[in-house]
N, C-alpha and C positions, 0 to 999 in steps of 0.2 A: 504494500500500500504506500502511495506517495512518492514512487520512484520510479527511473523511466524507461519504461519496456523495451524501448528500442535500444537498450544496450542489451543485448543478450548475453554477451559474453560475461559479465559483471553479476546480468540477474539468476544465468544460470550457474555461475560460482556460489553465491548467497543459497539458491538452492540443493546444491548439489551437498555443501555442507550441512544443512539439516534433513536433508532426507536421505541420507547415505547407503542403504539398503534398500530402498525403496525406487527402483529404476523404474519400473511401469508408470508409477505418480510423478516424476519427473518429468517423462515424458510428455505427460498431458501439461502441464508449463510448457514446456521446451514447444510445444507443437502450439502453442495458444500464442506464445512470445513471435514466434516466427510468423505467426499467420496477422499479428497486429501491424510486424516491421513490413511483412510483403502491401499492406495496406495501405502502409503509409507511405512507402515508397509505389507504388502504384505497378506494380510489380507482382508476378504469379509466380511461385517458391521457388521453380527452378531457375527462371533467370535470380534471381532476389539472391542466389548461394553459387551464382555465377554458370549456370551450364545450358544448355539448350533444350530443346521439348523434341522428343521422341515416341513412337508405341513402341510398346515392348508384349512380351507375351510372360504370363504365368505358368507354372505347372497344376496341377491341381493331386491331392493328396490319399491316398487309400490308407486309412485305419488298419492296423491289425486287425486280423480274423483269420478262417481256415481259409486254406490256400485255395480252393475253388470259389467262394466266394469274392477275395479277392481278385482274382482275374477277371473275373465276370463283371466287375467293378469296374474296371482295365479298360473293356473292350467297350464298355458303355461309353469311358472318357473319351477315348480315341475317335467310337463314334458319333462323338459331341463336338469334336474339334477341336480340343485340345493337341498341344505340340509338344507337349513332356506330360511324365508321370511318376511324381512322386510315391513312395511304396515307403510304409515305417516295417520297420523289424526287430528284432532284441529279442527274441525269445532263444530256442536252444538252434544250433546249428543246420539241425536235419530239417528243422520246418524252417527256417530262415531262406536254406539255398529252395526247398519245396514250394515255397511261394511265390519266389522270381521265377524259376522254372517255369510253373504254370503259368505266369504272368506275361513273360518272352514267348510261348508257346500260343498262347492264346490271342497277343496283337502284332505279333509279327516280329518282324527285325527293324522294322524301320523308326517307330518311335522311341528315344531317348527314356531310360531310367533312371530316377536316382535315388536311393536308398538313404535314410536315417534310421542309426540305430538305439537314439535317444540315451545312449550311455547304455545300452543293454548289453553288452557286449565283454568279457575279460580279455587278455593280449592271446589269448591261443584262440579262442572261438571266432575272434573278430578275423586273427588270420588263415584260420580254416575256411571261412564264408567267403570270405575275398578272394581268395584264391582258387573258389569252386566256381565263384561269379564272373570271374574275369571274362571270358567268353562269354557274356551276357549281354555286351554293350552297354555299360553302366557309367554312367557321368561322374557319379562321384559318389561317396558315403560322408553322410554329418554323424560324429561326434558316436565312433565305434565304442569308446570306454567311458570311464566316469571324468565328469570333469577335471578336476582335479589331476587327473593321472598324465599328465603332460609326456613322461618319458616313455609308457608304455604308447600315446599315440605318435610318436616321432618312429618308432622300433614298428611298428604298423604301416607307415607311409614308407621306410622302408621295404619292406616285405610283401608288396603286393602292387600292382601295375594302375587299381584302382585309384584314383586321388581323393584326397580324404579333407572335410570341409569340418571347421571347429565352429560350436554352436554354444551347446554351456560355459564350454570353457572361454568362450568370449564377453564378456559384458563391456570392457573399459577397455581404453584407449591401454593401459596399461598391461592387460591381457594379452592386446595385440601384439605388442611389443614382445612381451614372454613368448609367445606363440611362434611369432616371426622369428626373433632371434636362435631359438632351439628349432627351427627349422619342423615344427611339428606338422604342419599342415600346408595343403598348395591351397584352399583356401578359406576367406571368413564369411561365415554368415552375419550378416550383421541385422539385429532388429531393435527396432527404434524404444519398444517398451523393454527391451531387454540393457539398453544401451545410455537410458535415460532419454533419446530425443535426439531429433538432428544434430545439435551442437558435438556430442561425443561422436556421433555415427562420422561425419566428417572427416577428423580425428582419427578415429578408428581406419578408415578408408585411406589415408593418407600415408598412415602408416603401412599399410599392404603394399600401396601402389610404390611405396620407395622399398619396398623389399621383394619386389616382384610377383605378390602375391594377389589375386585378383580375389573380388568380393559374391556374394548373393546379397539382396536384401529378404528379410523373412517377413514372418509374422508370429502373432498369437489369433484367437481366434479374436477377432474384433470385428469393429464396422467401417463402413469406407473411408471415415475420420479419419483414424488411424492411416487405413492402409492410402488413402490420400497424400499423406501426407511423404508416407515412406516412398508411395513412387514416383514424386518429384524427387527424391535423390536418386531414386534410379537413371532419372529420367538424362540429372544434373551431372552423372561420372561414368564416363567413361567404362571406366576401371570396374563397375558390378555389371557381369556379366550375364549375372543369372538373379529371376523372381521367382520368391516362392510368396507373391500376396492372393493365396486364395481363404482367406482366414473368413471372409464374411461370404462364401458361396453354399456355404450348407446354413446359413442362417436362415432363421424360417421371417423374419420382417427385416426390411431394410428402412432405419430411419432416418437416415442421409439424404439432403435436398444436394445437388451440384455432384459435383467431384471428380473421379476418377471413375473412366466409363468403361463397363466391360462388353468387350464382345466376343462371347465367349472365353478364353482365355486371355486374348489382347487385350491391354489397358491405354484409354488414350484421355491424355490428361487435359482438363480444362485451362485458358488463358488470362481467368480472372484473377487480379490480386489473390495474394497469400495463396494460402494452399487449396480453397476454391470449394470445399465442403461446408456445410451446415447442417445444424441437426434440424429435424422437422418439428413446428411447437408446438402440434397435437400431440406428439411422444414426448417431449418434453414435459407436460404439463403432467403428464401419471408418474415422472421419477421426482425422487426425494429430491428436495432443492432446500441448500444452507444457502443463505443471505447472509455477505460480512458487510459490515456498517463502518 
């Protein structure tokens, strides 16, 4: 209160110091700050953090389940239009590679896989599976072991021909650095509630791109708010090569006026100031709402 938004860099320090664990709550500052500066500079988020406007496409994501199910999943996406397909994994070995299997079998060769194994994974299963996969045509694996375990994912990217993309183990600009420098990973996923907000994602990005490491931008399950907002930095660097914003396409109401427009998996960004979303004030008026005075 009583201080001037468009310093971001200043409000998001003040913040970052009191909410220190708390990255997703960050975010929503971090994305509120950005969306007042792109306003006031008259300016829509990508150029406002200096890059240009692009469509890009999304993957879109299969849950765990049994491995027929999933496929059938697969082939539904494929025949939606979709250009990649995300597949999670981490269970034991034999149903991990049974799942891709059936999944490579049932859409063919030609669309792109990429597998997260949400840390389900220890250093010998991760490189059993990867090395069963490899002949799969697989893009890349997020984040085989637990976060934390930095050395066992470096002894991993060694050991198998798959590239392997760090997710828990990234929050901070700080992370990255660790990451980069032990040479753990070819690359970052970066998300915006995991990262606190544009200001760190930047940051984070920065550092990739000077250690040759390219990015993804991600998601949580959210609504085009968010995912608005994350793909104007798609939009904005070069350097993320890859989207995983399909966080609001199994939502059953979308309450986003503007934004980030999908068609089908392509996202093509609006050229109104800030980041170009709004919420709807019929939905707004049924959520809780604190007033500060």
């Amino acid at each position: 209160m009583g201080r001037n938004p468009l310093d971001v860099e200043n409000r998001m320090r003040e913040i970052d110091r009191f909410l220190i664990r708390n990255s997703t709550l960050r975010s929503a500052f971090d994305m509120a700050l950005y969306d007042i500066l792109g306003k006031a500079a008259e300016l829509p988020l990508y150029a406002l953090i200096g890059g240009g406007k692009r469509s890009f496409w999304t993957d879109n994501t299969i849950s765990i389940a049994d491995p027929d199910s999933m496929a059938r999943k697969a082939v539904d996406y494929k025949n939606q239009g979709f250009q990649a397909i995300k597949v999670k994994l981490g269970t034991t070995a034999d149903q991990d590679i049974e799942r891709i299997q059936k999944i490579r079998k049932a859409i063919g060769d030609d669309l792109p896989i990429r597998i997260d194994a949400n840390q389900g994974w220890d250093y010998k299963t991760a490189v059993t599976v990867l090395k069963s996969l490899e002949p799969m045509g697989i893009e890349y694996c997020e984040q085989p072991v637990a976060f934390w375990d930095y050395e066992n994912m470096r002894r991993i990217r060694q050991n198998t021909s798959i590239a392997i993309m760090a997710d828990e183990s990234l929050f901070d600009l700080h992370d990255a650095f660790k990451l980069a420098s032990m040479g753990c990973c070819d690359y970052f996923n970066i998300k915006l509630a995991k990262a606190g907000g544009i200001h760190t994602a930047l940051k984070i990005n920065a550092i990739a791109e000077g250690s040759g490491i390219r990015c993804m931008v991600g998601c949580m399950m959210e609504t085009r708010l968010g995912l608005t907002a994350a793909a104007h930095v798609v939009s904005a660097r070069p350097n993320i090569c890859y989207a995983d914003l399909d966080g609001y396409l199994s939502l059953e109401y979308d309450p986003i006026i503007g934004g980030a427009q999908y068609n089908v998996g392509e996202i093509t960004l609006p050229e109104t100031p800030g980041h170009g979303a709004d919420v709807d004030a019929d939905f707004l008026r049924d959520c809780e709402c604190l007033t500060i005075k």
